[in-house]
N, C-alpha and C positions, 0 to 999 in steps of 0.2 A: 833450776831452782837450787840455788845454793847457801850458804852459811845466812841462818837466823841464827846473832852469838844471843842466846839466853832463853827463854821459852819454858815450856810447862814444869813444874815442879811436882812430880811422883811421891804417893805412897802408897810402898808393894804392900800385898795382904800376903798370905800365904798358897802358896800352890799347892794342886795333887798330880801326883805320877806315878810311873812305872818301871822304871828304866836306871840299873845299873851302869858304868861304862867305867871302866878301872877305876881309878880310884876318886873317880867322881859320882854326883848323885843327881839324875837327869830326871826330869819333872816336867809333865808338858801343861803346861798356865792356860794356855790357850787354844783353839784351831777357828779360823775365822775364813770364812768362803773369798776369796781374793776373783778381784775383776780385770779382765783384760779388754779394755775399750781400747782400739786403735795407740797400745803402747801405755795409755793411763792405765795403772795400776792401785786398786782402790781395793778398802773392804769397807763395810759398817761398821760403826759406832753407836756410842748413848753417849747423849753430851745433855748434861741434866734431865735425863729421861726421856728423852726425844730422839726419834733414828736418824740418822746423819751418814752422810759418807763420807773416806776420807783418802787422800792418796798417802803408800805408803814410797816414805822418800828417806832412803840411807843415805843421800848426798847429800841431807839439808842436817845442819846440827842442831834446831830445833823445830817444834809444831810451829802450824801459822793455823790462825781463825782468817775467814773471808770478811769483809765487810756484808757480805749476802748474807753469811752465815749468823753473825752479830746480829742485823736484824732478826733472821726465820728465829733465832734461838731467845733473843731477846737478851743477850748476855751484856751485865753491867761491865763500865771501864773500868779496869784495874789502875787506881791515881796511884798506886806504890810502886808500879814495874813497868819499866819502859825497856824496848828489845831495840838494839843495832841490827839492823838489814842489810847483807850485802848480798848484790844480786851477781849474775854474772859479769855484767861489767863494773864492778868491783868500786863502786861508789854505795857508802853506808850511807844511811841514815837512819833517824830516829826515829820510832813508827808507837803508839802506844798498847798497851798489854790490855785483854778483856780477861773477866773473873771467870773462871770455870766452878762449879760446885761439886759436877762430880763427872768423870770421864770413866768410860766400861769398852774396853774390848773383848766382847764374849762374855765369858763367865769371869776374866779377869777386871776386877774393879782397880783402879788407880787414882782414884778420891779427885780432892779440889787440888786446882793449881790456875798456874795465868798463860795464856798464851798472847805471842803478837796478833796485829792484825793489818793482813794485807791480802793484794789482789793475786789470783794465782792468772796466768798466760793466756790460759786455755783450757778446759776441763769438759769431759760429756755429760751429756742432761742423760742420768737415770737416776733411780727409784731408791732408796731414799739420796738427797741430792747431794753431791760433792761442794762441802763446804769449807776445805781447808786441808791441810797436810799433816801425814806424821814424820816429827822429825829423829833422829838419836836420841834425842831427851828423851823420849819414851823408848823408842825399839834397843836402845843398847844395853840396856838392862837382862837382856833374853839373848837366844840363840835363835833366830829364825833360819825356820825352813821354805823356801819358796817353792812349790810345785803349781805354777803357772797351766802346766797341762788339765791339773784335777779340778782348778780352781779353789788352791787353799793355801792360806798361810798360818802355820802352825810357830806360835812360840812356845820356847823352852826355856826350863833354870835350870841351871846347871849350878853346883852346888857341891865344894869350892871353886869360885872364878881365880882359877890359874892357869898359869902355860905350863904349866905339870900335871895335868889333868890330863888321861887320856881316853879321850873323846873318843867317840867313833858314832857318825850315824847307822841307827836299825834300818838299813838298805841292804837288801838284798843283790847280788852282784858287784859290778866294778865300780870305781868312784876314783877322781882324782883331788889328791889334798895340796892346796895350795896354801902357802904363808902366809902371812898377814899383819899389817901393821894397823892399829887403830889410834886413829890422832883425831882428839875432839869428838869421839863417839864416832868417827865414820872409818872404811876399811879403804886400806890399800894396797894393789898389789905391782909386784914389776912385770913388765912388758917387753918386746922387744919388736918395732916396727920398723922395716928394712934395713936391722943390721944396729940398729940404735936402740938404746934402752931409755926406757922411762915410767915412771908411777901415774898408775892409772886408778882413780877412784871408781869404788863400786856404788853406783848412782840411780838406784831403781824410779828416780822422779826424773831422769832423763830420759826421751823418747828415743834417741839413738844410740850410737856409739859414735862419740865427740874428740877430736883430737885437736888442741889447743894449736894456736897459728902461730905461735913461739916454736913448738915442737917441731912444727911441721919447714919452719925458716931452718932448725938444727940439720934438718934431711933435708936441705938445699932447696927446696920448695921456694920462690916469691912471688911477691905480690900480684905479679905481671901471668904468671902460669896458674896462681890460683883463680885469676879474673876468666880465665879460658873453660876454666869447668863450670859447669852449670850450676845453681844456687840459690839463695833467695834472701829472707831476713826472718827474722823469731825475735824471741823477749823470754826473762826469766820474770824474776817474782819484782825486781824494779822496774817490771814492764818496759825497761831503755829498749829499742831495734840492736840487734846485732847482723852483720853480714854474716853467712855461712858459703859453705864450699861442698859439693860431692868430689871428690877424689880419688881416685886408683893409686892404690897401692901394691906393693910386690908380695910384703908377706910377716902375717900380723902370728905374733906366738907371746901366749902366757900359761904356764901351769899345765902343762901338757895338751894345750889347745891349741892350734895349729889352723888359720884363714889364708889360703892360696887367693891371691891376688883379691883384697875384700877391698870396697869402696864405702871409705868413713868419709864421716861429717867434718871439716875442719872451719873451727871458729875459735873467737878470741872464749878464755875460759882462766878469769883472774880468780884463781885458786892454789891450793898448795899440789896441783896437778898437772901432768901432761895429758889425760886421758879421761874422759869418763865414759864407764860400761854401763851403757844404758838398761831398758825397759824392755828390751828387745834381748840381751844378753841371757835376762833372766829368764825371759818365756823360751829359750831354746832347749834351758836345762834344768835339772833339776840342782837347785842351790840351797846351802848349806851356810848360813855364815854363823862361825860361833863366836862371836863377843868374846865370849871367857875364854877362849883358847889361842885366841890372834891365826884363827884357821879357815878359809876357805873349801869346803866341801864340792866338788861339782862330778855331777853323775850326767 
C-alpha cells in the first residue's frame, strides 16, 4: 500500500498532557488499543459517529475510504477533490474523493475532510470492520508510539516541531535512536544489506519486510537465481499481481539492529525506496517515531 498523493484534510483541536522533554513540550492526544491480525495492523475509529476500523499505514502518504466502507458509512462523493493513486507498481490513477464530516481517533477529534476511495488487498473480518487506511495525512502530525506487545498505539505533540527539540521517550531502560528522514510525511532510514547500503521506508501497512528487485539486481542477485527461491504473487491498493521472492540473505543491519542471515521478501517496489520495514518489524519492538524530531526510537 503505497503513495495516496493527496487525502484527508485535518483540524487539530487542542491536546492535554504531561510530559516535559528538554526543551520541548510533550502532550499525549491520544492512546488507542492497536490490533495485530496476521501482520494487519488496525485500531478503531468514529467516521461520522459510527465505529469503523482502520489500518494504520506510515508507508501510505494519505487515508483511503473502502468502497465497503462508502456504502456501511453512507458517505456522499466529494465532486471537489479527486486523489492520484499510486500503488506498488507504480502506475497512477485518478480515483474520486468521499466527504467526511467528522473523523475521531479516541478522544482526539480531527473534524471534516475528504478521503480517496479505494479497494484495500486484503484486510480481516473483526468487530468493528476494517474500512479503509490511515495514511501520513493524519499520523504525521503526532509522534506515535507503537507497543504492538500491549496492544496500543499512543500519539503524541510534541510542541515546538524541531530537530532542536530534545526528545527522549518516558522508557524505562535501554533504547536505540536512529535518524530519520521524512519525505512526504513518511520516515526513512539507512540500511545496510550484505555489505550495500540502501534506504528503507518505515511501512507499518506492509505485512513483511520487502526488498525491492532493483536492490536486490545491485547485490548481483538475477532474474534466473530469484526464480530458484520459492514465492508466489500479492497486490497493493491498485490490486495489479506482483511476483515475490523469499531470499536468504547474509546480513541485514540498521541502527544498531543487527539480522544474521534473515530471509526478506524481494519484489519490484516503485517508490522513492530500496526497503520497506514492514508490520512485522513493528510487532518485534517497541517503536518510537517522532515526526517532530526526524528520530527513530527502538527499544
Amino acid at each position: 500500500m503505497k503513495r495516496l498523493i493527496g487525502g484527508f484534510l485535518t483540524s487539530l483541536l487542542a491536546v492535554t498532557g504531561y510530559a516535559n522533554a528538554g526543551t520541548c513540550r510533550m502532550t499525549q492526544a491520544t492512546v488507542l488499543p492497536l490490533r495485530n491480525d496476521g501482520g494487519y495492523l488496525s485500531v478503531p475509529v468514529q467516521i461520522n459517529g459510527q465505529a469503523a476500523s482502520m489500518i494504520v499505514d506510515t508507508g501510505s502518504q494519505g487515508s483511503l475510504m473502502t468502497p465497503e466502507g462508502i456504502r456501511t458509512l453512507r458517505l456522499p462523493q466529494d465532486q471537489n477533490r479527486h486523489t492520484v493513486m499510486q500503488g506498488p507498481n507504480g502506475a497512477p490513477r485518478l480515483v474520486p474523493n468521499s466527504r467526511i464530516a467528522d473523523l475521531r481517533l479516541g478522544k482526539l477529534a480531527l473534524g471534516a475532510g475528504s478521503m480517496p476511495v479505494g479497494s484495500l488487498p486484503g484486510s480481516p473480518m473483526i468487530r468493528p470492520p476494517i474500512l479503509g487506511l490511515l495514511g501520513a495525512d493524519v499520523l504525521d502530525g503526532y509522534d506515535l508510539e507503537f507497543d504492538v506487545p500491549h496492544q496500543q498505539l499512543i500519539f503524541w505533540k510534541i510542541l515546538p516541531s524541531s530537530s532542536d527539540c530534545q526528545l527522549a521517550p518516558s522508557w524505562k531502560g535501554k533504547w536505540n535512536t536512529v535518524p530519520a528522514r521524512v519525505i512526504d510525511g513518511r520516515m526513512m532510514v539507512t540500511f545496510t544489506l550484505d555489505g550495500t547500503h540502501g534506504t528503507a521506508l518505515l511501512d507499518s501497512g506492509a505485512r513483511s519486510h520487502i526488498i525491492s528487485t532493483d536492490f536486490a539486481y545491485r547485490l548481483g542477485l538475477t532474474d534466473e537465481l530469484l526464480a530458484l527461491d520459492p514465492g508466489g504473487t500479492t497486490a497493493g491498493v491498485d490490486l495489479h499481481e506482483r511476483r515475490y521472492h523469499w531470499h536468504h540473505f547474509k546480513r541485514f543491519s540498521m541502527g544498531g539492529t543487527v539480522w544474521e542471515n534473515p530471509v526478506l521478501t524481494v519484489a519490484p517496489v516503485h517508490d522513492q525506496t530500496d526497503m520497506l520495514l514492514g508490520s512485522d518489524w513493528f510487532a518485534k519492538h517497541d517503536i518510537w517515531l517522532s515526526y517532530a524530531t526526524s528520530q527513530i526510537f527502538v527499544r
